[in-house]
Backbone atoms as SQL, in Angstrom:
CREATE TABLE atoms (id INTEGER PRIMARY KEY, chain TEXT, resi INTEGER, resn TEXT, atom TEXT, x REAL, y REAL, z REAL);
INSERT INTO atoms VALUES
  (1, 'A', 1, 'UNK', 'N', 48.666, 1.515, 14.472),
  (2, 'A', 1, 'UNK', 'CA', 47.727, 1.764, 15.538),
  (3, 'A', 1, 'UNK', 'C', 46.995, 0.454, 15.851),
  (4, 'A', 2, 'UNK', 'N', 47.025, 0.224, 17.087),
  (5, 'A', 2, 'UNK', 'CA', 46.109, -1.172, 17.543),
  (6, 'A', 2, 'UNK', 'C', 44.748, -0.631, 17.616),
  (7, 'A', 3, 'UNK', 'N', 43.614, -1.685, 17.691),
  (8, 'A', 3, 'UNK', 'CA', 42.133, -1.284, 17.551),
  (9, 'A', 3, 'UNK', 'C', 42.347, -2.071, 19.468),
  (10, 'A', 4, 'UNK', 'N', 41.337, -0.620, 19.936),
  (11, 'A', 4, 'UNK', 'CA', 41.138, -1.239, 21.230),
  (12, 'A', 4, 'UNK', 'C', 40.583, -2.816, 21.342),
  (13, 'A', 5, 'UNK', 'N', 40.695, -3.167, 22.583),
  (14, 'A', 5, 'UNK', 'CA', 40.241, -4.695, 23.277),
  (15, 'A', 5, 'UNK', 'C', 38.952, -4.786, 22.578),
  (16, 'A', 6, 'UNK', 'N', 38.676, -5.816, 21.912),
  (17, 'A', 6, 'UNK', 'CA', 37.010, -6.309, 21.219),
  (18, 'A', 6, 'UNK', 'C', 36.796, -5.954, 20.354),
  (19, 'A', 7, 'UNK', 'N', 37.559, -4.928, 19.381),
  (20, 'A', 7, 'UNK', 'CA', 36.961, -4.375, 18.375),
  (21, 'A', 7, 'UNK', 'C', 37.553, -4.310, 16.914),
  (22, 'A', 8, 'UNK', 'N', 38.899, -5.895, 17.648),
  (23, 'A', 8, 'UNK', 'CA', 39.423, -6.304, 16.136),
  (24, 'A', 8, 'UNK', 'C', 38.670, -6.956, 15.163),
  (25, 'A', 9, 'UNK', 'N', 38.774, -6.696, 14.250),
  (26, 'A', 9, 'UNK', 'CA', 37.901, -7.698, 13.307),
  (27, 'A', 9, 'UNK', 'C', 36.509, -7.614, 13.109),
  (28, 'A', 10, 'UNK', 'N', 35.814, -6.081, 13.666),
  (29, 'A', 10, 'UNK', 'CA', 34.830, -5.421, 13.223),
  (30, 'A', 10, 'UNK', 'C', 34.703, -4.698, 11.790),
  (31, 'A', 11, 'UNK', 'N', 33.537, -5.043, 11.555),
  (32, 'A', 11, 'UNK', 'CA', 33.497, -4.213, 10.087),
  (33, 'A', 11, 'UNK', 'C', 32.943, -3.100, 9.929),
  (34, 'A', 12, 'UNK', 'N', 33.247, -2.171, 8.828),
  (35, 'A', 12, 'UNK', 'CA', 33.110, -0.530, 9.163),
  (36, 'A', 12, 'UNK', 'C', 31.526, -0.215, 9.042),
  (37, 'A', 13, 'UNK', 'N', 30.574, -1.204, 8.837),
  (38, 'A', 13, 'UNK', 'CA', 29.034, -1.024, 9.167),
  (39, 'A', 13, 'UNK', 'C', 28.298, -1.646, 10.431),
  (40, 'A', 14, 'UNK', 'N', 29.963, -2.166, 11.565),
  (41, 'A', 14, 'UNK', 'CA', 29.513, -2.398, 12.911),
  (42, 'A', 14, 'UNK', 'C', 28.149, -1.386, 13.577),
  (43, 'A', 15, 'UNK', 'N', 27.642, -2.291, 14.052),
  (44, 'A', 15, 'UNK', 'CA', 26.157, -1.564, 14.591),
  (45, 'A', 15, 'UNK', 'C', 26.603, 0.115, 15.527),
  (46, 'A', 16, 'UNK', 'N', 27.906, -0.290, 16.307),
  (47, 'A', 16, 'UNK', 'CA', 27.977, 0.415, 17.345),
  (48, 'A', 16, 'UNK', 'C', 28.362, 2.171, 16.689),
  (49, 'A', 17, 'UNK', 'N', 28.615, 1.718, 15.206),
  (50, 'A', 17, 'UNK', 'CA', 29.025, 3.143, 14.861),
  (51, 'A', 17, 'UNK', 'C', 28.360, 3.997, 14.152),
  (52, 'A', 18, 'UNK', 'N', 27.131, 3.479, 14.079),
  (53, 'A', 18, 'UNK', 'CA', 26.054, 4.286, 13.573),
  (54, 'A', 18, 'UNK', 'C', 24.906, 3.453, 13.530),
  (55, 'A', 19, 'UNK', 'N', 24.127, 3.548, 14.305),
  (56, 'A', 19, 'UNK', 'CA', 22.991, 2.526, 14.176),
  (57, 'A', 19, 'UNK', 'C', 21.999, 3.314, 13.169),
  (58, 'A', 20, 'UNK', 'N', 21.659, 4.337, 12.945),
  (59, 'A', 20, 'UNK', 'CA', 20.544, 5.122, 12.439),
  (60, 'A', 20, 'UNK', 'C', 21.238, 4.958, 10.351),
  (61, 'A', 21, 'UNK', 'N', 22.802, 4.321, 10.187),
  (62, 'A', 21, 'UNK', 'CA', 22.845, 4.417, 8.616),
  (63, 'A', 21, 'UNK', 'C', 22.064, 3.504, 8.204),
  (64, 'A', 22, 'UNK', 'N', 21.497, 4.185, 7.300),
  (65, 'A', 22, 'UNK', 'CA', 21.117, 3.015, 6.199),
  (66, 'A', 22, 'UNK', 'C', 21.213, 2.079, 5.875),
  (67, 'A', 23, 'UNK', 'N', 22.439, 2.355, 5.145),
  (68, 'A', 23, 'UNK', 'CA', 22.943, 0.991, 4.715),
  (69, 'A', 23, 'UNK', 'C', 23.716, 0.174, 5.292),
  (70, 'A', 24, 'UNK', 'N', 23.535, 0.183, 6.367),
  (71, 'A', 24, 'UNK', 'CA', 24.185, -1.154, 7.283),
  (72, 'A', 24, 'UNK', 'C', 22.721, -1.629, 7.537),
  (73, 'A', 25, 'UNK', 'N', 21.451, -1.366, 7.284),
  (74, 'A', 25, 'UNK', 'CA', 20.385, -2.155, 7.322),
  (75, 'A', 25, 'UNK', 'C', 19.456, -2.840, 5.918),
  (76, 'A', 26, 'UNK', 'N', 19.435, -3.671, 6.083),
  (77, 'A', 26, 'UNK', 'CA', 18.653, -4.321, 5.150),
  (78, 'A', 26, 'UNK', 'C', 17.060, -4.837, 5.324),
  (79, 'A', 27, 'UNK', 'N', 16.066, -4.604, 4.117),
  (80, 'A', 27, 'UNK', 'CA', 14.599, -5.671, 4.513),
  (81, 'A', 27, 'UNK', 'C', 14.887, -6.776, 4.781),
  (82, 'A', 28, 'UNK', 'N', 13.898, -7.439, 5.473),
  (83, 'A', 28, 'UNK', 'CA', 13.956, -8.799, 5.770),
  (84, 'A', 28, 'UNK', 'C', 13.162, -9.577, 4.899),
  (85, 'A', 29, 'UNK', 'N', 13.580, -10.575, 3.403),
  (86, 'A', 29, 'UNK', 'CA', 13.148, -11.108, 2.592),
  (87, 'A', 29, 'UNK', 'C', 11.635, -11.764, 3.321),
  (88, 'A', 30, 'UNK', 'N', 10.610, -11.687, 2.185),
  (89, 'A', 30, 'UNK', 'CA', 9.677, -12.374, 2.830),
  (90, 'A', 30, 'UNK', 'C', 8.747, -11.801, 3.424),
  (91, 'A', 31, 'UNK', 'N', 9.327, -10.221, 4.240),
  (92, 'A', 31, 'UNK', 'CA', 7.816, -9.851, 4.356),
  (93, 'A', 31, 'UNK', 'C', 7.739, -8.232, 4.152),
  (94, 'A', 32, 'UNK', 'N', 6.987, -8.528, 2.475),
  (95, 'A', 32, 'UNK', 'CA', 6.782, -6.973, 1.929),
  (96, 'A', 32, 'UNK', 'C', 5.752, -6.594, 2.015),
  (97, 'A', 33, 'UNK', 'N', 5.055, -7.823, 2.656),
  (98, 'A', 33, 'UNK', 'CA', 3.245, -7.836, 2.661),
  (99, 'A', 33, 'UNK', 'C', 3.389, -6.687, 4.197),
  (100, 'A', 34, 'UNK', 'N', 3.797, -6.345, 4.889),
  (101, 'A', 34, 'UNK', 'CA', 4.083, -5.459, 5.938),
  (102, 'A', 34, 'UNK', 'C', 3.264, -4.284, 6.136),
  (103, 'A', 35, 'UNK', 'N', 2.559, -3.574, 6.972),
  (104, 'A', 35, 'UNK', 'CA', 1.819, -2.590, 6.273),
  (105, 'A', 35, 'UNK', 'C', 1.569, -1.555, 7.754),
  (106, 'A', 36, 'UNK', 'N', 2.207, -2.444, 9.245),
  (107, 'A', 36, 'UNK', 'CA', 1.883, -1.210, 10.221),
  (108, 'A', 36, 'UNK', 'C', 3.695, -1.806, 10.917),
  (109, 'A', 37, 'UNK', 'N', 4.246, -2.476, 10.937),
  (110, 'A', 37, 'UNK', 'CA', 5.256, -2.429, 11.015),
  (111, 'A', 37, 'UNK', 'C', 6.457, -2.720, 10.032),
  (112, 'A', 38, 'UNK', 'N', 7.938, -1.820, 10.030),
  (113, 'A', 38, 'UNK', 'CA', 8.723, -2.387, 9.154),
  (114, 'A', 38, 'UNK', 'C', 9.859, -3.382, 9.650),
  (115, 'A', 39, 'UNK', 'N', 10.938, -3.873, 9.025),
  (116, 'A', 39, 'UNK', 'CA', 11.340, -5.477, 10.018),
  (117, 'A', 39, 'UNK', 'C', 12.787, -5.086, 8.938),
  (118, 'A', 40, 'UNK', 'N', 13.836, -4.542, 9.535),
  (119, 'A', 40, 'UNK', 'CA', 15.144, -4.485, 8.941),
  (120, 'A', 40, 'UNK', 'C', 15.911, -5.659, 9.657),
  (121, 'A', 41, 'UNK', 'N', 17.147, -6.182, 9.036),
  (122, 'A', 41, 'UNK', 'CA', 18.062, -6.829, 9.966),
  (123, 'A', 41, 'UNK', 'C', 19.310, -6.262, 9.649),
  (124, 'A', 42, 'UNK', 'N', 20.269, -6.069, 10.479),
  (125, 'A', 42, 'UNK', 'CA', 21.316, -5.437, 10.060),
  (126, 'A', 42, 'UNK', 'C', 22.522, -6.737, 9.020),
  (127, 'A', 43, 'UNK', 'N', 23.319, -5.645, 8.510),
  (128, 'A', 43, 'UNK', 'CA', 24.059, -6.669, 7.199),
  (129, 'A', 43, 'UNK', 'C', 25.516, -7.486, 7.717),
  (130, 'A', 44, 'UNK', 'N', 25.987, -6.988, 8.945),
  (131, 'A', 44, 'UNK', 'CA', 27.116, -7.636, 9.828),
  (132, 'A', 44, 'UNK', 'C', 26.374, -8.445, 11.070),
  (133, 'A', 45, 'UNK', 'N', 25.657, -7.928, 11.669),
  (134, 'A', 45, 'UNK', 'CA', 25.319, -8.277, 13.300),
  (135, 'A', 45, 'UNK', 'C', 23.802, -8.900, 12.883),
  (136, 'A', 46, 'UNK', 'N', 23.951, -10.041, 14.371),
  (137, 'A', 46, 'UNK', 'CA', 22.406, -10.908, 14.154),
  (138, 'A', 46, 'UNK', 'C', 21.641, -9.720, 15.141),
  (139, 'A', 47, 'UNK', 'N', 21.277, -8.646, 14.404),
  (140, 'A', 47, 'UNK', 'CA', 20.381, -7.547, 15.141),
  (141, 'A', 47, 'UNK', 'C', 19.259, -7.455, 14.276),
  (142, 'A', 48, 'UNK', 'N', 18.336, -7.168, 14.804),
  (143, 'A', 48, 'UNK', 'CA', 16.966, -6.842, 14.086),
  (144, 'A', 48, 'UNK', 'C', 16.401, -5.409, 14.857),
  (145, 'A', 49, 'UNK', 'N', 15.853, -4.571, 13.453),
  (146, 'A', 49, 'UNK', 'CA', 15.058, -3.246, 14.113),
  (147, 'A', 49, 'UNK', 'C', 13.862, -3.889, 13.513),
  (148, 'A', 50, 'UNK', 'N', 12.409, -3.429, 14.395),
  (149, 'A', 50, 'UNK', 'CA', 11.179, -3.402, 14.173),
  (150, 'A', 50, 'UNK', 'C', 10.839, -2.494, 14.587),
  (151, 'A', 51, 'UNK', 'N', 10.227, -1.360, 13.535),
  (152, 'A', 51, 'UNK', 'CA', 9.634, -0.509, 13.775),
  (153, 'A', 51, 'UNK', 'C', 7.873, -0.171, 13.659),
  (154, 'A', 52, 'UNK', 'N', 7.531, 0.532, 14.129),
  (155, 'A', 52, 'UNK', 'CA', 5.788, 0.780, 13.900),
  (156, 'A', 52, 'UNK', 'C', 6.037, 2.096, 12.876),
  (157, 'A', 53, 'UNK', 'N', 4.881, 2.002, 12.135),
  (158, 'A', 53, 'UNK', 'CA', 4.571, 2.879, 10.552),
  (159, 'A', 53, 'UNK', 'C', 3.535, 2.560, 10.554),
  (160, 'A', 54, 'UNK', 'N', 2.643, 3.782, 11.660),
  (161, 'A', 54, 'UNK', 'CA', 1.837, 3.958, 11.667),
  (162, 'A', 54, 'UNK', 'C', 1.690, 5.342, 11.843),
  (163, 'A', 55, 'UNK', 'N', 2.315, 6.304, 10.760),
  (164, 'A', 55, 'UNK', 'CA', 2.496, 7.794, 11.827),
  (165, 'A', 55, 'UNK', 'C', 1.345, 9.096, 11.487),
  (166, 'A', 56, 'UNK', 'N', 0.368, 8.278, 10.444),
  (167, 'A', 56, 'UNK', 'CA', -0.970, 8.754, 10.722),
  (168, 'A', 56, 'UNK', 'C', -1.946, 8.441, 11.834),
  (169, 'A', 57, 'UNK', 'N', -1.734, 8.032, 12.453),
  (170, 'A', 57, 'UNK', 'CA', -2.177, 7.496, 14.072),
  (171, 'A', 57, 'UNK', 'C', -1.489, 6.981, 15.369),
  (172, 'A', 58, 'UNK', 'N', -0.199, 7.781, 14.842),
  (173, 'A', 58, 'UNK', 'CA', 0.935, 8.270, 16.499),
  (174, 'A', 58, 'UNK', 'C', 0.812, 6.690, 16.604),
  (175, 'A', 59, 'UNK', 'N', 1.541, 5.499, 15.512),
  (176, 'A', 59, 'UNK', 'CA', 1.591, 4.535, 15.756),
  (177, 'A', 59, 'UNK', 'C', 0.625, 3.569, 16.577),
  (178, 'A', 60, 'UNK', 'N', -0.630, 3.756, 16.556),
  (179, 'A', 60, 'UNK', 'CA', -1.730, 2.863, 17.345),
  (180, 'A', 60, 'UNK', 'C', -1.631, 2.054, 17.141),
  (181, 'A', 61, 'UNK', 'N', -1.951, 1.199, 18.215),
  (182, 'A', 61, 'UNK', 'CA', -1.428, -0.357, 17.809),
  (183, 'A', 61, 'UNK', 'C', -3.340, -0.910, 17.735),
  (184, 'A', 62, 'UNK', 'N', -3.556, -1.932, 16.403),
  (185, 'A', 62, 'UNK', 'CA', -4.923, -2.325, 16.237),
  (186, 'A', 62, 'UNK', 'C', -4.402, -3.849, 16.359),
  (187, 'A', 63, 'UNK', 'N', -5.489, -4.738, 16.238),
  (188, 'A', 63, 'UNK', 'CA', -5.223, -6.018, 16.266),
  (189, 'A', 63, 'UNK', 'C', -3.934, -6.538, 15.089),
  (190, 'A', 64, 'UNK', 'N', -4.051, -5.858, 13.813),
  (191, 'A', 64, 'UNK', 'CA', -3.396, -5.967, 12.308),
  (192, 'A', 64, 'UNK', 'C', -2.262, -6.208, 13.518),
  (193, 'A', 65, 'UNK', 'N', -1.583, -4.843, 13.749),
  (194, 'A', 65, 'UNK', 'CA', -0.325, -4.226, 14.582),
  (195, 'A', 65, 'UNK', 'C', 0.150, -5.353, 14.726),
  (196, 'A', 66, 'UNK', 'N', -0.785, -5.841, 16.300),
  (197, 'A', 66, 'UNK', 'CA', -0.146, -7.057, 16.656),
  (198, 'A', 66, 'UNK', 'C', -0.124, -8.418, 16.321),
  (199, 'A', 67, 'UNK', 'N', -0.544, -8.798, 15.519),
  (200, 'A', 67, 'UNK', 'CA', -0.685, -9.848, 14.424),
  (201, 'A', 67, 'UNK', 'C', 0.504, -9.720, 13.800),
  (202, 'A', 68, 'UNK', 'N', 1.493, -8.494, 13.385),
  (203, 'A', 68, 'UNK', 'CA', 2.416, -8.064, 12.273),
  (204, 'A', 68, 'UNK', 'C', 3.686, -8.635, 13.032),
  (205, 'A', 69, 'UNK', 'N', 3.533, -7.734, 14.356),
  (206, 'A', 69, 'UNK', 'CA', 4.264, -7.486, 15.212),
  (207, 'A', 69, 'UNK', 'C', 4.952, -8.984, 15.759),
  (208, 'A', 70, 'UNK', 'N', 3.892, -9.899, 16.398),
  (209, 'A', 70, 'UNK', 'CA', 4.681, -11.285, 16.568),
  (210, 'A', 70, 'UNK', 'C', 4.782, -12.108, 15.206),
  (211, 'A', 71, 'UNK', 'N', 4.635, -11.813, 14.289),
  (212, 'A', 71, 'UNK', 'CA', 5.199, -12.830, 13.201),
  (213, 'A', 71, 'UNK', 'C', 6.734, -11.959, 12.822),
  (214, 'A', 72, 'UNK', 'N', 6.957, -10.955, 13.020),
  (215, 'A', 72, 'UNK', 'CA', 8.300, -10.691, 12.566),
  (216, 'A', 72, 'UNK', 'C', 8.907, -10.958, 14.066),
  (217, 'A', 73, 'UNK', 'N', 8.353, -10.712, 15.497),
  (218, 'A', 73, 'UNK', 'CA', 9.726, -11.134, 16.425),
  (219, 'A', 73, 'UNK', 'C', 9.422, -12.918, 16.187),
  (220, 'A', 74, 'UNK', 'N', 8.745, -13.518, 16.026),
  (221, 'A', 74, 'UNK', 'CA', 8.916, -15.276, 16.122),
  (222, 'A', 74, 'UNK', 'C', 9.867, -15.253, 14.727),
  (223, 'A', 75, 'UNK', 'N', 10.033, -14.588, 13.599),
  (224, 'A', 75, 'UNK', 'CA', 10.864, -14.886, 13.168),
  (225, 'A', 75, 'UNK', 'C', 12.471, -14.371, 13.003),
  (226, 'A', 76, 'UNK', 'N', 12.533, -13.368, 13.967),
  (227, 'A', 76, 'UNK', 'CA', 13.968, -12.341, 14.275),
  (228, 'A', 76, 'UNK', 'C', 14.540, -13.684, 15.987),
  (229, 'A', 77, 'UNK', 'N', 13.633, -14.652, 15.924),
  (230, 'A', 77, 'UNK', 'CA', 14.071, -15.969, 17.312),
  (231, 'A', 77, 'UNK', 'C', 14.777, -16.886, 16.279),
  (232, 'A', 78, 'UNK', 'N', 14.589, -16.904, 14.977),
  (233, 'A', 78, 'UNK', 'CA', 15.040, -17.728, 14.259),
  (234, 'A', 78, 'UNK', 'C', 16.717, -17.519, 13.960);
């Protein structure tokens, strides 16, 4: 069986086939100090999830938030 156009040489924790597993995501070394957002990167693809964990306050964003928030995207530019 051929693998359709683009999708030779993908690996079976490609993003496109389950984004929500687990374990095709990993922490991002470095910041455990984290405390209103979390910062996965996936283990094949240069993808990054950032999420808000804040769900005692329907994710509000406070100054912390965004303080958290651009130090993990200035470093998901890296």
């Amino acid at each position: 069986m051929v693998a359709p156009a683009g999708e030779q040489g993908r690996s079976s924790t490609a993003l496109s086939d389950n984004p929500l597993d687990a374990k095709a995501w990993r922490l991002v070394d470095g910041f455990d100090d984290l405390t209103d957002i979390t910062d996965h990167r996936h283990v094949d693809d240069a993808t990054v999830r950032v999420a808000f964990n804040r769900p005692e306050v329907r994710n509000a964003f406070r100054p912390h938030t965004v303080d958290e928030l651009y130090r993990v995207l200035d470093h998901a530019r890296m």
